[in-house]
C-alpha positions as protocol buffer text, in pm:
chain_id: "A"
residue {
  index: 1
  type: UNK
  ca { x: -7502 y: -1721 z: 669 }
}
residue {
  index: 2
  type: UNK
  ca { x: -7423 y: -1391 z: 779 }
}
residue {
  index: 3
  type: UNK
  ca { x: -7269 y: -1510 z: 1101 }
}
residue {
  index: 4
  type: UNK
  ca { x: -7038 y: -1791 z: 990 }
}
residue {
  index: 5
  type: UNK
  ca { x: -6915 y: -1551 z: 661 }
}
residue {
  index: 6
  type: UNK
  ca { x: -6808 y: -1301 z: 1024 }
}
residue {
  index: 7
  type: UNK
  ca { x: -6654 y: -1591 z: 1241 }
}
residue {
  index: 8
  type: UNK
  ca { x: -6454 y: -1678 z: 910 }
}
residue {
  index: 9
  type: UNK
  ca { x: -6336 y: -1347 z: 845 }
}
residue {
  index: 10
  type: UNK
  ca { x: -6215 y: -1278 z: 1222 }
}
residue {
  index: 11
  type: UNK
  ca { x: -6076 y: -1659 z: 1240 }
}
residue {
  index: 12
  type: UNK
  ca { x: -5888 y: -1598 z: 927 }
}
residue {
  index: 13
  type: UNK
  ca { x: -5776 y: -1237 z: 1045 }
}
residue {
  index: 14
  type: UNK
  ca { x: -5670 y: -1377 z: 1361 }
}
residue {
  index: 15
  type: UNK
  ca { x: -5433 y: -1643 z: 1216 }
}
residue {
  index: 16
  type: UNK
  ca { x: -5309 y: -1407 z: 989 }
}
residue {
  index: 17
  type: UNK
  ca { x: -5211 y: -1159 z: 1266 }
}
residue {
  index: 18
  type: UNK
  ca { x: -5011 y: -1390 z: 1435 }
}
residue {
  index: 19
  type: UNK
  ca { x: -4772 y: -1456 z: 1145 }
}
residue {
  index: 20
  type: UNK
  ca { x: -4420 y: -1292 z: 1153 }
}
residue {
  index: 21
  type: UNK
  ca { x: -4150 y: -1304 z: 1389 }
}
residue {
  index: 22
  type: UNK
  ca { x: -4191 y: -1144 z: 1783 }
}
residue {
  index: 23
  type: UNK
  ca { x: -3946 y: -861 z: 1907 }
}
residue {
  index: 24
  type: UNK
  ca { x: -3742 y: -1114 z: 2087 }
}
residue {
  index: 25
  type: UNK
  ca { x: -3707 y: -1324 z: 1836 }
}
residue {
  index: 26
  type: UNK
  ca { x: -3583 y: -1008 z: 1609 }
}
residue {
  index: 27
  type: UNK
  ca { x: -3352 y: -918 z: 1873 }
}
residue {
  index: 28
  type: UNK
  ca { x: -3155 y: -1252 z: 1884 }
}
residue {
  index: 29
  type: UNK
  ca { x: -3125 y: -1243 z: 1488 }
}
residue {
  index: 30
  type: UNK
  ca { x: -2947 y: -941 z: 1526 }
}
residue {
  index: 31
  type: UNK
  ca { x: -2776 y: -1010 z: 1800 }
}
residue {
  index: 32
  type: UNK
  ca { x: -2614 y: -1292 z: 1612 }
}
residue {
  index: 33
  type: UNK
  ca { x: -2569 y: -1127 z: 1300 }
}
residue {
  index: 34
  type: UNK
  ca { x: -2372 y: -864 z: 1480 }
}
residue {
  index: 35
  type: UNK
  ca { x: -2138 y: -1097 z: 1648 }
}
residue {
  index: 36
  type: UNK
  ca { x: -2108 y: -1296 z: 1302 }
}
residue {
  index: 37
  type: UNK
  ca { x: -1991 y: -887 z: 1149 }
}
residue {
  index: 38
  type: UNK
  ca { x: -1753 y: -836 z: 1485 }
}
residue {
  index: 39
  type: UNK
  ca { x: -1572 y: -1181 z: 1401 }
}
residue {
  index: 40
  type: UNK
  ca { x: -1541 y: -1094 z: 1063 }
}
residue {
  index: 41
  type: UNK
  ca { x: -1394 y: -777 z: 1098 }
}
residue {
  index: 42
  type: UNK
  ca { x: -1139 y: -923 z: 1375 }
}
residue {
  index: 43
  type: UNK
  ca { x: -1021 y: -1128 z: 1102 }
}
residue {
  index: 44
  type: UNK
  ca { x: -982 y: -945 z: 816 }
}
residue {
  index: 45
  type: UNK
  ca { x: -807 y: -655 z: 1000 }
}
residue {
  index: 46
  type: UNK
  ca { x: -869 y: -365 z: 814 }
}
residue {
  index: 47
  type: UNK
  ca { x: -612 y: -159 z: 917 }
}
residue {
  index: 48
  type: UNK
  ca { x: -358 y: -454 z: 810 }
}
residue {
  index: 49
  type: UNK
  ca { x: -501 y: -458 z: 497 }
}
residue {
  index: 50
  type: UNK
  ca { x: -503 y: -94 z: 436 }
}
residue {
  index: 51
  type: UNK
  ca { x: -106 y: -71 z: 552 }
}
residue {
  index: 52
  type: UNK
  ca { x: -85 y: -392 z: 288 }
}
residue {
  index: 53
  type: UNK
  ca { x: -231 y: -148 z: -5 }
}
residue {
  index: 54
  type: UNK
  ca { x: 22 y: 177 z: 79 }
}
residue {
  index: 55
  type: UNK
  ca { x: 290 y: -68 z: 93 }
}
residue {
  index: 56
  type: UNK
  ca { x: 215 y: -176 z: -267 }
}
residue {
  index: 57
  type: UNK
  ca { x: 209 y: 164 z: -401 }
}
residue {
  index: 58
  type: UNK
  ca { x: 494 y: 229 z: -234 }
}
residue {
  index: 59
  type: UNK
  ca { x: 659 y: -114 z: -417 }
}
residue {
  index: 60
  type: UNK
  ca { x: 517 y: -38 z: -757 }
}
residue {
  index: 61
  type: UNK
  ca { x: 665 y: 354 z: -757 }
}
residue {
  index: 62
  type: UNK
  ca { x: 1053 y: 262 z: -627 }
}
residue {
  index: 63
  type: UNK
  ca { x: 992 y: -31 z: -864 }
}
residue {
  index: 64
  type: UNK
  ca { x: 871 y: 241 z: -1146 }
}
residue {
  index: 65
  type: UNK
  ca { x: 1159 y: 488 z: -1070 }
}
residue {
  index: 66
  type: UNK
  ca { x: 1417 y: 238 z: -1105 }
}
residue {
  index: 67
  type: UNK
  ca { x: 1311 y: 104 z: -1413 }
}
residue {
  index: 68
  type: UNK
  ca { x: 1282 y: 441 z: -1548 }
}
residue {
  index: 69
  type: UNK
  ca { x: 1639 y: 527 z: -1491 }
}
residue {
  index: 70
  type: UNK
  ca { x: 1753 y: 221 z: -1633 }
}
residue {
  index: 71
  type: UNK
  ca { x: 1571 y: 291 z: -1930 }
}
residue {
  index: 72
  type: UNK
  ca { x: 1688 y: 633 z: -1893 }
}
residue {
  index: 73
  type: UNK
  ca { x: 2024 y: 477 z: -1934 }
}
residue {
  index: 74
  type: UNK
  ca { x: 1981 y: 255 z: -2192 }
}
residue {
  index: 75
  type: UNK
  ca { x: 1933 y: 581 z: -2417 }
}
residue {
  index: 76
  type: UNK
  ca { x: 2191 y: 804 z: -2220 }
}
residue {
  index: 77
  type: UNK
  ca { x: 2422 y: 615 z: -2143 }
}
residue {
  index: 78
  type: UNK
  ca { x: 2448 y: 761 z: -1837 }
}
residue {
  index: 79
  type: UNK
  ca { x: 2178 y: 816 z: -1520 }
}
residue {
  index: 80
  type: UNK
  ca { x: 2013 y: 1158 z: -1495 }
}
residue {
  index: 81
  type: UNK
  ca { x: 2249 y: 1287 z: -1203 }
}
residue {
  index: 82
  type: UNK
  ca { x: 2533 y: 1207 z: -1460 }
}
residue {
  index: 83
  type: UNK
  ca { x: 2380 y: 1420 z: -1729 }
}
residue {
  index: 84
  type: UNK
  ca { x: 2232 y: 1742 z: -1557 }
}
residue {
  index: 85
  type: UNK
  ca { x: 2427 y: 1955 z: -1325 }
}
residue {
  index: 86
  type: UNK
  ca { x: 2098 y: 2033 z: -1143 }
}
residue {
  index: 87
  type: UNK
  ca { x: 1986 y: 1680 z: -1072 }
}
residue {
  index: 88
  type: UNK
  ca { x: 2348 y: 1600 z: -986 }
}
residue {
  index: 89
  type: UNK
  ca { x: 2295 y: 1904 z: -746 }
}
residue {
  index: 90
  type: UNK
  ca { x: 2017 y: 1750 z: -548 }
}
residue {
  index: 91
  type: UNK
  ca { x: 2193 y: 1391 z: -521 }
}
residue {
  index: 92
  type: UNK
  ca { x: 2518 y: 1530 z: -361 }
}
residue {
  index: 93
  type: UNK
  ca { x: 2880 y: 1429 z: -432 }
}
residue {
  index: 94
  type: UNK
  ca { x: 2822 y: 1069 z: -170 }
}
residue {
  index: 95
  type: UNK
  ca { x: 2501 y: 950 z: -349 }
}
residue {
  index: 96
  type: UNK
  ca { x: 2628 y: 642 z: -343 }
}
residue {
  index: 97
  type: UNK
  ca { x: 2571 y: 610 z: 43 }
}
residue {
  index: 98
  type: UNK
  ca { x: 2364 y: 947 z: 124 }
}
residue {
  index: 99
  type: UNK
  ca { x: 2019 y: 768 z: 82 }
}
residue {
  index: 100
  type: UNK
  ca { x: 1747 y: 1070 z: 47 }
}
residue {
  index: 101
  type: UNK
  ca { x: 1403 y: 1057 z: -3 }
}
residue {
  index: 102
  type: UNK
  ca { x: 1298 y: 1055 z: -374 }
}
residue {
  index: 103
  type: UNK
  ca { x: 1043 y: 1379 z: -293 }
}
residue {
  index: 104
  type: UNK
  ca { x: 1394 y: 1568 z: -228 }
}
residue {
  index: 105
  type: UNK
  ca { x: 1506 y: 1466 z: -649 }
}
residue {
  index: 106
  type: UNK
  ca { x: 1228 y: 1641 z: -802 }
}
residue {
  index: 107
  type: UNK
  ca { x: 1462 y: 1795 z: -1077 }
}
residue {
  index: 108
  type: UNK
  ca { x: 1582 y: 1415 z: -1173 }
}
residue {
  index: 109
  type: UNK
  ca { x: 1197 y: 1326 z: -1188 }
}
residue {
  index: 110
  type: UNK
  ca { x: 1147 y: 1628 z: -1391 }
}
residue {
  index: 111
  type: UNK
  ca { x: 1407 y: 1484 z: -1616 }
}
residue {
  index: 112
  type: UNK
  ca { x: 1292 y: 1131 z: -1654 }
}
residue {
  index: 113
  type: UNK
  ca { x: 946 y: 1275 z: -1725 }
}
residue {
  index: 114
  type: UNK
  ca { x: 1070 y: 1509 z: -2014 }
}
residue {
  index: 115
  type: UNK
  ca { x: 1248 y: 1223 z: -2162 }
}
residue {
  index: 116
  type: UNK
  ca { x: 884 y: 1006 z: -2159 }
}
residue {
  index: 117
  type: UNK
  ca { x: 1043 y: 776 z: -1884 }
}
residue {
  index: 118
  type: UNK
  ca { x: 778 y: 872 z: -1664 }
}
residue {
  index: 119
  type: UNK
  ca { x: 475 y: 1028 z: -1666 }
}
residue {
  index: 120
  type: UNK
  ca { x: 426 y: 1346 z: -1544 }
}
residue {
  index: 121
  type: UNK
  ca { x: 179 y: 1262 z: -1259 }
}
residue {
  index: 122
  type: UNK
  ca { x: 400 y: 1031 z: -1046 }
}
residue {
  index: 123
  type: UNK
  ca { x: 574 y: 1360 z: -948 }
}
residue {
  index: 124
  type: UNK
  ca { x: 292 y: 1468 z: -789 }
}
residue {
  index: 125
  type: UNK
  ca { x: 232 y: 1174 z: -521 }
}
residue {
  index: 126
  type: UNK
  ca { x: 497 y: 1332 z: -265 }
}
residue {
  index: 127
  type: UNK
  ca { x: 344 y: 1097 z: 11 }
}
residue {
  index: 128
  type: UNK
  ca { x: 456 y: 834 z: -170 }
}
residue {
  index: 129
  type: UNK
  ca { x: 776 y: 980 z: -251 }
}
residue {
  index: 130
  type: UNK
  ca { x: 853 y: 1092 z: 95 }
}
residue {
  index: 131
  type: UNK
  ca { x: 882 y: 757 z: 196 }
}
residue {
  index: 132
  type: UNK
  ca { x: 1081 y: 567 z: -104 }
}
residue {
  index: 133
  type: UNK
  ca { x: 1499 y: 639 z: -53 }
}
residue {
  index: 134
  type: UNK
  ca { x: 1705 y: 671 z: -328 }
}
residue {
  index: 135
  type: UNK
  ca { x: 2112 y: 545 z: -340 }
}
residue {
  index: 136
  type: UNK
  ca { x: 2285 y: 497 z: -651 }
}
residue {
  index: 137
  type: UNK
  ca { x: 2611 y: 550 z: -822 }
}
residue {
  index: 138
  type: UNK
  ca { x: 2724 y: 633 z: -1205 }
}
residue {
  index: 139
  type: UNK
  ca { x: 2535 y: 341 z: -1361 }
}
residue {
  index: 140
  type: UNK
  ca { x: 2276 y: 195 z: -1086 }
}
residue {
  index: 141
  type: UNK
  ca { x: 1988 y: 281 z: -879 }
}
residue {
  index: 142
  type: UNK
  ca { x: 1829 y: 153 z: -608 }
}
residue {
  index: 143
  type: UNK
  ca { x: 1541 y: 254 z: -458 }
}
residue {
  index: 144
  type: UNK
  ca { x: 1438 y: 141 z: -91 }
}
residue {
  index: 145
  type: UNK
  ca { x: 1118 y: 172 z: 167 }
}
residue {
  index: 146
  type: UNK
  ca { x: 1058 y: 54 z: 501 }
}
residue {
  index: 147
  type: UNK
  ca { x: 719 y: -154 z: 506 }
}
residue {
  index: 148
  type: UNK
  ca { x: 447 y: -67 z: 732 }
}
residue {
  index: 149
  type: UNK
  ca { x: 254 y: -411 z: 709 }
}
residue {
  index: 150
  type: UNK
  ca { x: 361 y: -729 z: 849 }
}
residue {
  index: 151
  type: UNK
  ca { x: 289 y: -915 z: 563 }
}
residue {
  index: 152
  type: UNK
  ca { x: 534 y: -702 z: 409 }
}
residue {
  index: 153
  type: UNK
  ca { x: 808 y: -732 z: 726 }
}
residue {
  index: 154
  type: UNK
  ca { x: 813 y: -1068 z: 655 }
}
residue {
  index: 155
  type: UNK
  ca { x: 874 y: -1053 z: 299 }
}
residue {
  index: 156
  type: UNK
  ca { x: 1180 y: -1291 z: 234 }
}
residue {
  index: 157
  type: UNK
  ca { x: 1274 y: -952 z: -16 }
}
residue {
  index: 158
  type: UNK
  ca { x: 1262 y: -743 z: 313 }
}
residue {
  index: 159
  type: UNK
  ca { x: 1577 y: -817 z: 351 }
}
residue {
  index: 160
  type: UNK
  ca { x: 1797 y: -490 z: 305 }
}
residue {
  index: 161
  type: UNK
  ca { x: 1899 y: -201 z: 484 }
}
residue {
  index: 162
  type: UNK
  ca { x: 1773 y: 191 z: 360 }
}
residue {
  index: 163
  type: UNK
  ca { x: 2059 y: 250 z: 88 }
}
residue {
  index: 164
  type: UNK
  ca { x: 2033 y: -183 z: -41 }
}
residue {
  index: 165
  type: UNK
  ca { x: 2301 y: -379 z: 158 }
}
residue {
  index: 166
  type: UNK
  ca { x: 2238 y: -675 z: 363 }
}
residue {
  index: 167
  type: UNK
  ca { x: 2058 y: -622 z: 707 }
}
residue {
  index: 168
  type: UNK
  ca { x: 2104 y: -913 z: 984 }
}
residue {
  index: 169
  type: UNK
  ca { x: 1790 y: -1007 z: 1109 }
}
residue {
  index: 170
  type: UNK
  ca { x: 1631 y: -974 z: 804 }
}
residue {
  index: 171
  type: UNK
  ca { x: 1304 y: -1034 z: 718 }
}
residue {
  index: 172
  type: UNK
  ca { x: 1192 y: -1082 z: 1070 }
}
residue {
  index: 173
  type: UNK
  ca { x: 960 y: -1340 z: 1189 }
}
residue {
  index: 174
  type: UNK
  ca { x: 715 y: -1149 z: 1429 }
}
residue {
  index: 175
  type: UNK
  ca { x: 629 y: -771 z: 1470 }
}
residue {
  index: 176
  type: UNK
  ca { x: 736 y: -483 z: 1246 }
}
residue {
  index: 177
  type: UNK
  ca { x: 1086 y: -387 z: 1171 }
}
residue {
  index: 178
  type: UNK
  ca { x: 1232 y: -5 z: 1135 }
}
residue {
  index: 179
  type: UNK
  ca { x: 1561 y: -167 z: 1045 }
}
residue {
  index: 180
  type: UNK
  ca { x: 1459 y: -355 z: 763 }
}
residue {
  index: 181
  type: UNK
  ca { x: 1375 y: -195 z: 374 }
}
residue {
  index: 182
  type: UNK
  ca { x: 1250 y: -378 z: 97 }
}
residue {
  index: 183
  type: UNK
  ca { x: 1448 y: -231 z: -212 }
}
residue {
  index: 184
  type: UNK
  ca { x: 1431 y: -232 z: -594 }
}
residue {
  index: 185
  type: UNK
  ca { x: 1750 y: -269 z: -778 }
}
């Protein structure tokens, strides 16, 4: 009785030994899984979808800033540059056409921000700001940024050049464009 209780145990011992998978058989799992990841990150293209995310912020500030100086002149009647001899200062006497970054308008900002157009944190994303440029004239505003993703590029609102007019060859069809701005007006 002894003896067959011992050939059970070791028969049973040995069949549960051999359960589970071998070291080559773990190797070609992962093999595959990591060629399933590599595809996967080919096609999703993070770096495409990171420029995609900047060049939303980017949209939703210019988009932000113009709206604010509309509002600002809905109230004013007039656009902060008209109003304040310092933020006229920093816009020049040919804002119309100058174009400047909206980092370089930081007393107009302050303005809007003291009048509750904006609030008083989007002066301090100068990255953004640096890149957003600013034209405008006694009762409009336009605010204008060259995309850095192609989804963007090829925007059918892509379309403008860095101060709002008309660009030829606008959006364009392949590559990325330093001609051509997408603008809020």
């Amino acid at each position: 009785m002894f003896k067959r209780a011992l050939t059970n145990f070791l028969k049973t011992s040995k069949k549960t030994s051999q359960k589970g998978f071998t070291l080559i058989e773990l190797l070609v799992v992962i093999g595959i899984l990591g060629v399933l990841a590599a595809a996967l990150v080919a096609t999703i293209d993070p770096f495409e979808q990171l420029k995609k995310a900047n060049d939303a912020n980017v949209k939703n500030t210019a988009v932000e800033f113009v709206n604010a100086t509309i509002r600002y002149y809905t109230t004013h009647n007039a656009m902060p540059w008209n109003n304040d001899t310092a933020c006229a200062g920093q816009t020049g006497a040919n804002f119309v056409t100058s174009g400047q970054t909206l980092s370089s308008m930081m007393t107009c900002l302050s303005d809007l921000v003291s009048d509750g157009e904006l609030k008083p944190g989007f002066t301090t994303v100068t990255n953004i700001l640096n890149t957003i440029i600013i034209s405008g004239a006694s009762n409009t505003t336009v605010a204008c940024f060259n995309p850095q993703s192609k989804a963007e590029n090829h925007d059918s609102n892509t379309k403008y050049n860095q101060v709002g007019g008309t660009a030829s060859g606008c959006p364009v069809t392949t590559g990325i464009s330093t001609a051509c701005f997408w603008c809020a007006q």
